[in-house]
TITOR-21367 format. One line per field, with one value per residue (C-alpha): x, y, z; residue number from 1; residue in one letter. Coordinates in nm, 2 decimals, always signed. Example, Ala and Ser with C-alpha at 12.3 -4.5 7.8 and 13.67 -1.06 7.14 Angstrom:
<nodes>
x = +1.23, +1.37
y = -0.45, -0.11
z = +0.78, +0.71
seq = 1, 2
type = A, S
</nodes>
This chain:
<nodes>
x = +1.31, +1.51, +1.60, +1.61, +1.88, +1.65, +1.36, +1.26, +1.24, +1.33, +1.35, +1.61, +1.50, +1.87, +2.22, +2.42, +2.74, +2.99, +2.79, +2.93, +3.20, +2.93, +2.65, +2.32, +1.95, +1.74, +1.50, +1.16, +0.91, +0.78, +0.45, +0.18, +0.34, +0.58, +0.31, +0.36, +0.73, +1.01, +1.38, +1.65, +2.03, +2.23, +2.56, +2.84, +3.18, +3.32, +3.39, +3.20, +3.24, +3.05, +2.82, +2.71, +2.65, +2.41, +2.23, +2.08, +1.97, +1.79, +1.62, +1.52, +1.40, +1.17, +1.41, +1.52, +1.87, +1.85, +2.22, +2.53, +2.85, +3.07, +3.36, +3.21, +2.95, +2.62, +2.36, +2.00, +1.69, +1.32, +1.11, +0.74, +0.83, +0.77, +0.99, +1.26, +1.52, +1.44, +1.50, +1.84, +2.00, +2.01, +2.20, +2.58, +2.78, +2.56, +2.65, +2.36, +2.01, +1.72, +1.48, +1.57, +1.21, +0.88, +0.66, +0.60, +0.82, +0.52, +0.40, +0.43, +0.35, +0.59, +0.60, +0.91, +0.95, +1.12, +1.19, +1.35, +1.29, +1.36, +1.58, +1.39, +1.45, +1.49, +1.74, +1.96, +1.99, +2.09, +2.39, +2.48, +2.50, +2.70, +2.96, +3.33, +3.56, +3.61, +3.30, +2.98, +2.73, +2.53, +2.84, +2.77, +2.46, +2.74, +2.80, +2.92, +3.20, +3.42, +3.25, +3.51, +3.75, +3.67, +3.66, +4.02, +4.15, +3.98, +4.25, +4.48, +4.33, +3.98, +4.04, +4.14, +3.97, +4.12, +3.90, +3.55, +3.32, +3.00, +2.68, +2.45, +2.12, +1.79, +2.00, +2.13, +2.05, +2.38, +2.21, +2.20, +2.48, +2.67, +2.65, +2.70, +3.11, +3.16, +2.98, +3.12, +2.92, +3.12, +3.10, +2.73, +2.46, +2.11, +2.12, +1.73, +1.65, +2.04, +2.10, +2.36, +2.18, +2.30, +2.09, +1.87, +2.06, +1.93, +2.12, +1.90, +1.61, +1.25, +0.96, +0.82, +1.13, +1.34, +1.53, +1.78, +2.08, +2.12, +2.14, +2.40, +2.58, +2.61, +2.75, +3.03, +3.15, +2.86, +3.13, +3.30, +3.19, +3.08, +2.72, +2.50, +2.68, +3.02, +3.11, +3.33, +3.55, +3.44, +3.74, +3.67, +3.39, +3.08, +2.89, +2.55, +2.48, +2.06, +2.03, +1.70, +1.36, +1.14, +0.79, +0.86, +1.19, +1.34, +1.70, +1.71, +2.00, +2.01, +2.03, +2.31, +2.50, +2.51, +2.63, +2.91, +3.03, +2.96, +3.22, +3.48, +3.51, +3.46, +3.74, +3.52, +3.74, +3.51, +3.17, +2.89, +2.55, +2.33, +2.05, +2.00, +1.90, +1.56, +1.36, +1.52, +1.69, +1.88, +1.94, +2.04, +2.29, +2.04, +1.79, +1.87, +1.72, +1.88, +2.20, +2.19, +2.16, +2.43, +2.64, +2.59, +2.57, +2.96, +3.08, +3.00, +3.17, +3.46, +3.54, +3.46, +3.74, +3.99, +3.98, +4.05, +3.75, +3.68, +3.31, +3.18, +2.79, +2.56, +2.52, +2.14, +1.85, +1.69, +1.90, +2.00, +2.30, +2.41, +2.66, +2.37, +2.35, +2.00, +1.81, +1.40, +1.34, +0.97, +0.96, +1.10, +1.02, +0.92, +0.81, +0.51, +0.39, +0.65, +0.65, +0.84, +1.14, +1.44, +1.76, +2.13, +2.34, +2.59, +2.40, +2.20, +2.33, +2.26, +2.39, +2.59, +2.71, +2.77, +2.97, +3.37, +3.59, +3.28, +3.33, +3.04, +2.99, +2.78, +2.62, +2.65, +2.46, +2.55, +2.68, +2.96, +2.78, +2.58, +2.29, +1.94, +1.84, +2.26, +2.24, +2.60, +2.79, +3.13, +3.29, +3.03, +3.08, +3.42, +3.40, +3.19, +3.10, +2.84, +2.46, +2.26, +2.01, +1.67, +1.78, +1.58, +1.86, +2.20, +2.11, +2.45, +2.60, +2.48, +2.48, +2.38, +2.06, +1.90, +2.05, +2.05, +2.26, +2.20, +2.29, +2.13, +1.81, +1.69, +1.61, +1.87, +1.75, +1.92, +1.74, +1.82, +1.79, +1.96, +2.01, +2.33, +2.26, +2.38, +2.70, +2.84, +2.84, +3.11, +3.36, +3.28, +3.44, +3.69, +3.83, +3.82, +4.02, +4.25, +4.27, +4.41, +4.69, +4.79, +4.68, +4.85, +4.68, +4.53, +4.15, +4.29, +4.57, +4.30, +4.06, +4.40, +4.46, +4.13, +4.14, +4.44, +4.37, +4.07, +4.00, +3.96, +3.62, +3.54, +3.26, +2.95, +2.85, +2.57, +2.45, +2.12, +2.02, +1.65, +1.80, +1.52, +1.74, +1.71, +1.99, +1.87, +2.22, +2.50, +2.87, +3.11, +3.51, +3.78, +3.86, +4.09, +3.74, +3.39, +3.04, +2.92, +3.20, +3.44, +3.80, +3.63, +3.52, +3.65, +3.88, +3.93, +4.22, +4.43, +4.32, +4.50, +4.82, +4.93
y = +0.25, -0.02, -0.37, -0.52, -0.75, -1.06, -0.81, -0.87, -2.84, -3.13, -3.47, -3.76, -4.09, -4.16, -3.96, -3.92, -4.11, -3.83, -3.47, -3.21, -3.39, -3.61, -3.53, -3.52, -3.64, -3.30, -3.22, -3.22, -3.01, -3.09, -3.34, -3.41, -3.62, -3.35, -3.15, -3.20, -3.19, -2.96, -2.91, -2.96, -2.92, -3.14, -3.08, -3.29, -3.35, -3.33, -3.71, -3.94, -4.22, -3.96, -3.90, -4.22, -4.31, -4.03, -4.09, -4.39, -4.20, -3.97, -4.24, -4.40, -4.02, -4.06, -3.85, -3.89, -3.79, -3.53, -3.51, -3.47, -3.24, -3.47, -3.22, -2.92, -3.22, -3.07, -3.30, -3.18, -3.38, -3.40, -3.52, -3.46, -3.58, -3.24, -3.40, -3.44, -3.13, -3.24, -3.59, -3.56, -3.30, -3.56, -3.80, -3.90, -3.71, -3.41, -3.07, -2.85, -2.94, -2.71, -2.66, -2.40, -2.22, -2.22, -2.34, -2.64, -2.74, -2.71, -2.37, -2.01, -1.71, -1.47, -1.14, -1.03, -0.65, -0.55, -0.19, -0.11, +0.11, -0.04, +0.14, +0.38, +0.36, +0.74, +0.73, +0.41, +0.65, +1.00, +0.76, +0.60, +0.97, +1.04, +0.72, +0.85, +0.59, +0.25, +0.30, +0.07, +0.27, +0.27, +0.32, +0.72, +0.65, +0.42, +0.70, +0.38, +0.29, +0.64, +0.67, +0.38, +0.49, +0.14, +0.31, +0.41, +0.11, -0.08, +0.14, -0.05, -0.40, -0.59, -0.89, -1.27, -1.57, -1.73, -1.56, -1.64, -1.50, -1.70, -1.51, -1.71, -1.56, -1.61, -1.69, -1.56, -1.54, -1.62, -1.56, -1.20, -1.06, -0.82, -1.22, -1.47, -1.34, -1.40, -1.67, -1.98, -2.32, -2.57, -2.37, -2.31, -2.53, -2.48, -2.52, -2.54, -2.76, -2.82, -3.05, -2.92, -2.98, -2.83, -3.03, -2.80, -2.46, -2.50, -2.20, -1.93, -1.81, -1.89, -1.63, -1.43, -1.51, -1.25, -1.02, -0.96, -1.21, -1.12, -0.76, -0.85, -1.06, -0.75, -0.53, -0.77, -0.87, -0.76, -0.75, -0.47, -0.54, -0.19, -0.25, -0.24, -0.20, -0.25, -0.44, -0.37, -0.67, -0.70, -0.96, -1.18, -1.51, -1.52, -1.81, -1.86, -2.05, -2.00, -2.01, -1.86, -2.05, -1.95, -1.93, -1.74, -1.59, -1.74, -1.81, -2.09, -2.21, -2.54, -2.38, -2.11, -2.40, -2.57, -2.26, -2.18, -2.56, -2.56, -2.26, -2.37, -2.72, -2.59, -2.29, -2.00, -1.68, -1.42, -1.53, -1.22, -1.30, -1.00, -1.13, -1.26, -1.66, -1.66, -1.75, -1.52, -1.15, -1.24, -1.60, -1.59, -1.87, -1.90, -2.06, -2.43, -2.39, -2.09, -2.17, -2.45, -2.24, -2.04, -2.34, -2.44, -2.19, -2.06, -2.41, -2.40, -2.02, -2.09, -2.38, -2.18, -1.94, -2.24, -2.34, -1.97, -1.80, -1.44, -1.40, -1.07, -0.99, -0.70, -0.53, -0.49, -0.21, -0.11, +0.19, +0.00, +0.05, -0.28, -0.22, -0.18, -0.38, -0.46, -0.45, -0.49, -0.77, -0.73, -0.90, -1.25, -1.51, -1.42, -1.73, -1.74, -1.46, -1.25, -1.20, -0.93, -0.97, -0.74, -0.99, -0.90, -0.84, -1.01, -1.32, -1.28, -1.27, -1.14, -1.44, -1.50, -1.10, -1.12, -1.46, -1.40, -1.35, -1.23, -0.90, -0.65, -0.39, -0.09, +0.09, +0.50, +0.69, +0.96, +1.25, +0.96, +0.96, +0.69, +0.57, +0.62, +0.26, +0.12, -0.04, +0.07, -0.02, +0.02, -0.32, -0.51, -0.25, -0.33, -0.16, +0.05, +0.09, +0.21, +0.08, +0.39, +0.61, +0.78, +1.05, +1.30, +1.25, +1.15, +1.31, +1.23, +1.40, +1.47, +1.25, +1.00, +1.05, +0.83, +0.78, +0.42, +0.17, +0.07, -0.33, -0.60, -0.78, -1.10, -1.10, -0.87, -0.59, -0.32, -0.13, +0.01, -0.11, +0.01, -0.14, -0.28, -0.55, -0.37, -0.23, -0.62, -0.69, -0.40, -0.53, -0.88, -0.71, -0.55, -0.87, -1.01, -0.73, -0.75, -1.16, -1.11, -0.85, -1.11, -1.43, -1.65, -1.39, -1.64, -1.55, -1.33, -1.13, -1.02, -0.85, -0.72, -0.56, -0.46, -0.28, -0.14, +0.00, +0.14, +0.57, +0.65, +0.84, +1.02, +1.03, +1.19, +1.45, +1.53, +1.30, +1.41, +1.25, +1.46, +1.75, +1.79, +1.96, +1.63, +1.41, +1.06, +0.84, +0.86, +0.76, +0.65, +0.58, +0.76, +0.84, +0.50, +0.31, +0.37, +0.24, +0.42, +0.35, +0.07, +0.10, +0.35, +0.37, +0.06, +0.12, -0.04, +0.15, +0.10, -0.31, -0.34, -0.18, -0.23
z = -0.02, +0.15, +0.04, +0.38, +0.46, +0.48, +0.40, +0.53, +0.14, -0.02, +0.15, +0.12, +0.29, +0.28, +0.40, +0.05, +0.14, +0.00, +0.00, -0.09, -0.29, -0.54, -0.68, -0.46, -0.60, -0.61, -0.33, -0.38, -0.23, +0.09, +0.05, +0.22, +0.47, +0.54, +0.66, +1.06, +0.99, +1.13, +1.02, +1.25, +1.28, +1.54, +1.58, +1.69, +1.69, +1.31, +1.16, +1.04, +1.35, +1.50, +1.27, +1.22, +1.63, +1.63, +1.33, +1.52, +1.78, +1.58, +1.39, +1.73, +1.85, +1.52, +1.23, +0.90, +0.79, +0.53, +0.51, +0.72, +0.68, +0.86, +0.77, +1.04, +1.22, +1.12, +1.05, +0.89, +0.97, +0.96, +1.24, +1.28, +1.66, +1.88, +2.09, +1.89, +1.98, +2.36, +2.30, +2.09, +2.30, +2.54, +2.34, +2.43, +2.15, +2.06, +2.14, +2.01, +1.83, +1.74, +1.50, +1.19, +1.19, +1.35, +1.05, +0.95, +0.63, +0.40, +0.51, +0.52, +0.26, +0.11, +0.32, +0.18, +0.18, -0.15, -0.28, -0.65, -0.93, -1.28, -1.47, -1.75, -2.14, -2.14, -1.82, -1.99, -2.32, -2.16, -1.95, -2.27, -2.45, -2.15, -2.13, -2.15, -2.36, -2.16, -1.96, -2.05, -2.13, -1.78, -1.55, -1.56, -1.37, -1.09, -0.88, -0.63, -0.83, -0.76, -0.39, -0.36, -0.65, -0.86, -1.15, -1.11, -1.02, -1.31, -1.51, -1.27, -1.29, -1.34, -1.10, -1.18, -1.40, -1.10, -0.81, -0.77, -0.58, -0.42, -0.39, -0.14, -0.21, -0.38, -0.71, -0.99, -1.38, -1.60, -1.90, -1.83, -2.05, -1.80, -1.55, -1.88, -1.88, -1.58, -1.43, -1.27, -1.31, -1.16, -0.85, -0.82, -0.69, -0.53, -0.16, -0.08, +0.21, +0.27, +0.03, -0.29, -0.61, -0.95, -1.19, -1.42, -1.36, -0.99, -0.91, -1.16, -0.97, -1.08, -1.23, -0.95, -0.70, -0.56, -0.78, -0.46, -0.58, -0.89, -0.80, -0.59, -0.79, -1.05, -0.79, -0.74, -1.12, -1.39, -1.70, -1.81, -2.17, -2.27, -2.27, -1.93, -1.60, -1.42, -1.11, -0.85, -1.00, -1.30, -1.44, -1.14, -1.16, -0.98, -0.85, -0.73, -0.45, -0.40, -0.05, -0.03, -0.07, -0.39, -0.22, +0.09, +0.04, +0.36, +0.43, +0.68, +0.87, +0.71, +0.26, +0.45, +0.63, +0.22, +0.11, +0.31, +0.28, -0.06, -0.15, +0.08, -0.09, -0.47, -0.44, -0.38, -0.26, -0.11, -0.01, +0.03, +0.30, +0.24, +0.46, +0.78, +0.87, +0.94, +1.16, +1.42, +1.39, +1.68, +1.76, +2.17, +2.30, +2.60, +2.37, +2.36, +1.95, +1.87, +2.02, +1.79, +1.49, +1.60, +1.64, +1.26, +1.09, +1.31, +1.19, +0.81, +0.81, +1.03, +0.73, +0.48, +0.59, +0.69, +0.33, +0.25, +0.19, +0.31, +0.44, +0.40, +0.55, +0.56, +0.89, +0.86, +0.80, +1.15, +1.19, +1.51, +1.78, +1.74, +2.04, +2.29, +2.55, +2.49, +2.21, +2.10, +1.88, +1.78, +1.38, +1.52, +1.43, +1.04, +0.95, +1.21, +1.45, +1.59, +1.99, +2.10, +2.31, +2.41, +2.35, +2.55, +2.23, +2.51, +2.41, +2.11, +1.70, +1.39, +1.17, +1.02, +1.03, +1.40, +1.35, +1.42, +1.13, +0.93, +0.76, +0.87, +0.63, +0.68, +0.43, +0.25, +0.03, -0.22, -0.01, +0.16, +0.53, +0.70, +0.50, +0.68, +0.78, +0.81, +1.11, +1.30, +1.65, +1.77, +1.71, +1.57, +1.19, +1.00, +0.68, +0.49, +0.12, -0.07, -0.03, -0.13, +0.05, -0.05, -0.35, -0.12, +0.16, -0.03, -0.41, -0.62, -0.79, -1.21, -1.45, -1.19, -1.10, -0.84, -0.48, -0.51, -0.65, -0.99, -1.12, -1.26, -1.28, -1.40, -1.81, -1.92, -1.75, -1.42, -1.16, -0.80, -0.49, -0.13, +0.15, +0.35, +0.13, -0.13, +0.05, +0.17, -0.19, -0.27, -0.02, -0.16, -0.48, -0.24, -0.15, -0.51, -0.59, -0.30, -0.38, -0.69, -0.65, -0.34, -0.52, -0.21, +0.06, +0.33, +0.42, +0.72, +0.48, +0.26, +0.56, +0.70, +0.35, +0.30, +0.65, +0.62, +0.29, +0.40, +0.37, +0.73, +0.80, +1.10, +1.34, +1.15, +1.44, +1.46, +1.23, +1.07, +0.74, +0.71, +0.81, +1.10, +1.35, +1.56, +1.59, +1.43, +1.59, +1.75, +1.69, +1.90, +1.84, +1.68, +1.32, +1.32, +1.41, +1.45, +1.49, +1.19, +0.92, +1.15, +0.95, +0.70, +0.32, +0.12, -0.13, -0.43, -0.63, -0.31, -0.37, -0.70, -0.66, -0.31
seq = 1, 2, 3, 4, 5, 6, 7, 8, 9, 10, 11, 12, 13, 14, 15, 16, 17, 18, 19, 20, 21, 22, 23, 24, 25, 26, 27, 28, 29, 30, 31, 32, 33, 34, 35, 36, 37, 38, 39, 40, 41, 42, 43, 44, 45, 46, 47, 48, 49, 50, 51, 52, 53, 54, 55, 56, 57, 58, 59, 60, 61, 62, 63, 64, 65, 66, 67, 68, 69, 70, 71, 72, 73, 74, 75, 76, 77, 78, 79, 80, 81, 82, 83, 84, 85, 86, 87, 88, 89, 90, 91, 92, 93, 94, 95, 96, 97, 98, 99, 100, 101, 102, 103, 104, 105, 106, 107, 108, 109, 110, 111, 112, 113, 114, 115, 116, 117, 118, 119, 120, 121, 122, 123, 124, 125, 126, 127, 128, 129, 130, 131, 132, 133, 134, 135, 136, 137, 138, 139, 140, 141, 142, 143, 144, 145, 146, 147, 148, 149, 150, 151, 152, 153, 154, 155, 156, 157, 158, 159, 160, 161, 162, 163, 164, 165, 166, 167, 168, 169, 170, 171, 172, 173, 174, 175, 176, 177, 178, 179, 180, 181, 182, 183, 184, 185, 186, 187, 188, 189, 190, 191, 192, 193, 194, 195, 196, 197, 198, 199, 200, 201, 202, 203, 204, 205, 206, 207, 208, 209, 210, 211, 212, 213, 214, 215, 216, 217, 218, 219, 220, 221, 222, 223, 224, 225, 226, 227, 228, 229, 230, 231, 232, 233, 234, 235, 236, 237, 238, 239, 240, 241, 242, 243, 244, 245, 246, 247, 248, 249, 250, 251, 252, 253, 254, 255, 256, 257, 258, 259, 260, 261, 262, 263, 264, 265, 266, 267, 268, 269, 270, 271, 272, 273, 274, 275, 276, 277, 278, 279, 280, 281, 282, 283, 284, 285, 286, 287, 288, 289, 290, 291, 292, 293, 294, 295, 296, 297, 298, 299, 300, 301, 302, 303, 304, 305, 306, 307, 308, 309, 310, 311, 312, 313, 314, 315, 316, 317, 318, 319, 320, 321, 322, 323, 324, 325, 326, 327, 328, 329, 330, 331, 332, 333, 334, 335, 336, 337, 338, 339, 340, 341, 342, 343, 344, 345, 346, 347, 348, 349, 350, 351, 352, 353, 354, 355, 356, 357, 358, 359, 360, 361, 362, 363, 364, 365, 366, 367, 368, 369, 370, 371, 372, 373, 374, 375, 376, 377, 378, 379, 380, 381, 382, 383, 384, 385, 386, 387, 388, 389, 390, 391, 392, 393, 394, 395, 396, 397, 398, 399, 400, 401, 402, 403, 404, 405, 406, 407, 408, 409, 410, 411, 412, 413, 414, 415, 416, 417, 418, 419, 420, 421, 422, 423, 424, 425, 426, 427, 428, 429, 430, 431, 432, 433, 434, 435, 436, 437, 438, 439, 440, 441, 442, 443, 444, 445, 446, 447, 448, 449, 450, 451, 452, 453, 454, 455, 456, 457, 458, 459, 460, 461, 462, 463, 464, 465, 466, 467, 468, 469, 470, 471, 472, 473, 474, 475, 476, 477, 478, 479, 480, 481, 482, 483, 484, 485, 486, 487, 488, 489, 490, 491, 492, 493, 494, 495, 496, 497, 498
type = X, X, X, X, X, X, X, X, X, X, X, X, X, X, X, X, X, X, X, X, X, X, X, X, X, X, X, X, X, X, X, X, X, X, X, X, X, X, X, X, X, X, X, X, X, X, X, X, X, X, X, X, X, X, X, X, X, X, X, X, X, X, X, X, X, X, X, X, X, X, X, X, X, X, X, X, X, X, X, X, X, X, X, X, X, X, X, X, X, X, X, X, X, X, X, X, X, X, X, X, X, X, X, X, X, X, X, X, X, X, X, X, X, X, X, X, X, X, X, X, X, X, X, X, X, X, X, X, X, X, X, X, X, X, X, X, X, X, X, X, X, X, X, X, X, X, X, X, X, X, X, X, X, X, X, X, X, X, X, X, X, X, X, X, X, X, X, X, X, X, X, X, X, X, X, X, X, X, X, X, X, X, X, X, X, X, X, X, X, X, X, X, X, X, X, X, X, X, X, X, X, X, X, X, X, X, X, X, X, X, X, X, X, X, X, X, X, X, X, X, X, X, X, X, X, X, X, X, X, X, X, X, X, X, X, X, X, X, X, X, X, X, X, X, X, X, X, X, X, X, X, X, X, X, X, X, X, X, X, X, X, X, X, X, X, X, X, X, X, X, X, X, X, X, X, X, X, X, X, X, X, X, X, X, X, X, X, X, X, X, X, X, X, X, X, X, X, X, X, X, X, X, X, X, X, X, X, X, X, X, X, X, X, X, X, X, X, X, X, X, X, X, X, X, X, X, X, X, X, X, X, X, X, X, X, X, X, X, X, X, X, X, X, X, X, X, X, X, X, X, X, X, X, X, X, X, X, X, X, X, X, X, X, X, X, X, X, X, X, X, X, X, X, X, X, X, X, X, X, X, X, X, X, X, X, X, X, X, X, X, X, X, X, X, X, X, X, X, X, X, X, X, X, X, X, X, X, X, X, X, X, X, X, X, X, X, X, X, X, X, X, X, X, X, X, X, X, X, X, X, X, X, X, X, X, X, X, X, X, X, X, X, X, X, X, X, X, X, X, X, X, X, X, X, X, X, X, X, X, X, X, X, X, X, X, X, X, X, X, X, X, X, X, X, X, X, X, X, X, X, X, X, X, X, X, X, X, X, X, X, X, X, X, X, X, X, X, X
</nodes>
């Protein structure tokens, strides 16, 4: 039933002089003599005086230089060296180094976990029958959009040609004629391996990849064109920034750290993360790799949002207390074998969800409580919106008929998915919304707006989704603010005309 957040590499022999800015060579996948190697992220201070110093090293420590964001001081390299994290940490000017995954770059096998149901011929023509005047024909089957009042406040307003929205994800199709309207080139690239490439519609994904961005992407902006489905803002532009890798569906910290810096220098708005950066569920500061991660991928966000971007992530599908003070991590890492540890959430992140000035979104179903698997926590949940639910827990109401959310797919066609993957993506259109009733709104005016505007929702209590008798969570916090809903139920008529 769930679409789990992260449900679950190219080499360049030289550093392109002026990435992101230029355009970069395409990455080619990893050969033969790539098979030892491991991908790395050091960090150091931003600039490229710096930069440079420690690019020696790394060559000296036996590493090649796939590129380096001097802007945020995040370099990416390749070393088949075992030693090589070790060895650079040590070096005068690095403040964190560690390797992105526990695979060599060549291997791995696709383990992704992936729920949908396709949307029926006989389903698509009772919703069209059904279709009031100014609705495309599928929205009576969107029992999202008035769970957050959208489809009152596209009455109101659609969005801005002059917002965009970046989807970092497993790509996006903009042939698909709900995507085509909408769809902004110039700020889409391919960010496999780390390395920007936008050559050969890079961005689209490929036969047999994940469905996952593009179902996203529909959620934010499909086009309100009277055919298909409707996004939250569906006047806004959408860009697709692949972040996830074709054959094993893997978002690693060094295609995520591309992304983010990516958008922030080609004038994305509102970026939306519904995954998690694999290797690790939980990447712990303690852990001289991890910590690295951490470091990176915090860097790349914190720019993204300097050049005024709001980031918006999905809170995750374990049905987990995120506020615990400990927590058992037994699927990490997912690229190898997992080893069961309990990480100190004091310590240990979900990223980039858990990074600050991310906006955490959990996720609802139908009947406007908690969703099943939404992962929750006092203070770590901002916002909630819509994600969907199994119909046997949160039915909605008639004409709509399945619990889940309903959007697009690859080759023209829609389906449903849930997941808090699908919820991140409605405050994404949230703060589209919100962008362009405050056009000059800095990254940090937009979340307070969006807060602020929020429908307050009180403690679910008990809260039992099966209706067992046994109570499956527990909230904690006040009406104002919550672990189960943070600020409350996004909302999107309040976006456009305040």
């Amino acid at each position: 039933m769930v679409c789990a957040v992260a449900f679950l590499p190219g080499t360049a022999s030289a550093r392109p002089a002026a990435l992101p800015d230029a355009p970069a060579a395409a990455s080619a996948p990893a050969s033969a003599s790539d098979a030892a190697s491991m991908s790395y992220v050091v960090n150091v201070r931003p600039g490229k005086g710096t930069s440079a110093r420690v690019e020696k090293a790394i060559a000296r420590a036996g590493g090649s230089v796939v590129i380096a964001y001097d802007r945020i001081g995040v370099i990416v390299v390749h070393s088949a060296n075992p030693d090589f994290a070790k060895t650079i940490r040590e070096v005068k000017g690095v403040d964190s180094a560690g390797a992105t995954r526990t695979a060599p770059l060549s291997a791995q096998a696709d383990d992704a976990l992936e729920s949908e149901r396709p949307l029926t011929a006989a389903e698509a023509k009772t919703a069209a029958g059904k279709a009031a005047a100014g609705q495309d024909e599928l929205e009576p089957l969107q029992w999202d959009l008035p769970a957050m009042k959208a489809d009152k406040a596209h009455e109101v307003s659609l969005g801005s040609r002059k917002v965009t929205v970046g989807v970092l994800d497993s790509g996006v199709d903009d042939t698909h004629p709900d995507i085509a309207p909408n769809f902004d080139r110039e700020a889409s690239a391919s960010c496999l391996g780390g390395i920007p490439v936008q050559k050969g519609d890079a961005w689209r994904p490929v036969t047999g990849e994940s469905d996952h961005g593009m179902h996203v992407a529909g959620t934010i902006a499909a086009a309100k064109n009277g055919t298909g489905v409707t996004g939250i803002a569906p006047g806004v532009k959408v860009a697709s920034l692949k972040v996830a890798e074709p054959a094993t569906g893997m978002y690693y910290t060094e295609a995520v750290v591309c992304g983010f810096v990516w958008a922030a220098d080609h004038g994305v708005d509102v970026t939306n993360s519904s995954y998690y950066t694999d290797p690790w569920l939980f990447n712990c500061t303690t852990d001289d790799d991890q910590k690295a991660l951490v470091d990176a991928v915090g860097r790349a966000s914190r720019y993204a949002e300097r050049k005024g971007a709001v980031n918006v992530a999905a809170a995750g599908n374990a049905s987990t207390d995120l506020a615990q003070d400990e927590i058992l991590d037994d699927s990490s890492p997912d690229d190898t074998t997992p080893v069961p540890r309990t990480v100190k959430t004091k310590d240990c992140f979900d990223i980039p969800s858990q990074l600050p000035g991310v906006v955490t979104v959990s996720a609802t179903g139908a009947k406007g409580i908690k969703s099943s698997y939404s992962n929750y926590g006092k203070g770590v949940v901002d916002i909630a919106a819509p994600g969907g639910d199994s119909t046997k827990y949160q039915a909605p109401q008639a004409p709509a008929v399945d619990g889940r959310i309903l959007s697009t797919l690859p080759g023209g066609k829609f389906g449903y998915k849930a997941g808090t993957s699908m919820a991140a993506p409605h405050v994404a259109g949230l703060a589209a919304l919100v962008k362009s009733t405050h056009p000059h709104a800095s990254a940090a005016r937009v979340k307070q707006l969006m807060y602020r505007q929020a429908d307050r929702m009180a403690c679910t209590d008990p809260y039992d989704f099966d209706g067992d008798g046994k109570v499956d969570a527990v909230c904690e916090g006040s009406r104002n603010k919550n672990g189960f809903y943070g600020v409350g139920m996004a909302d999107a008529l309040d976006a456009v005309r305040k």
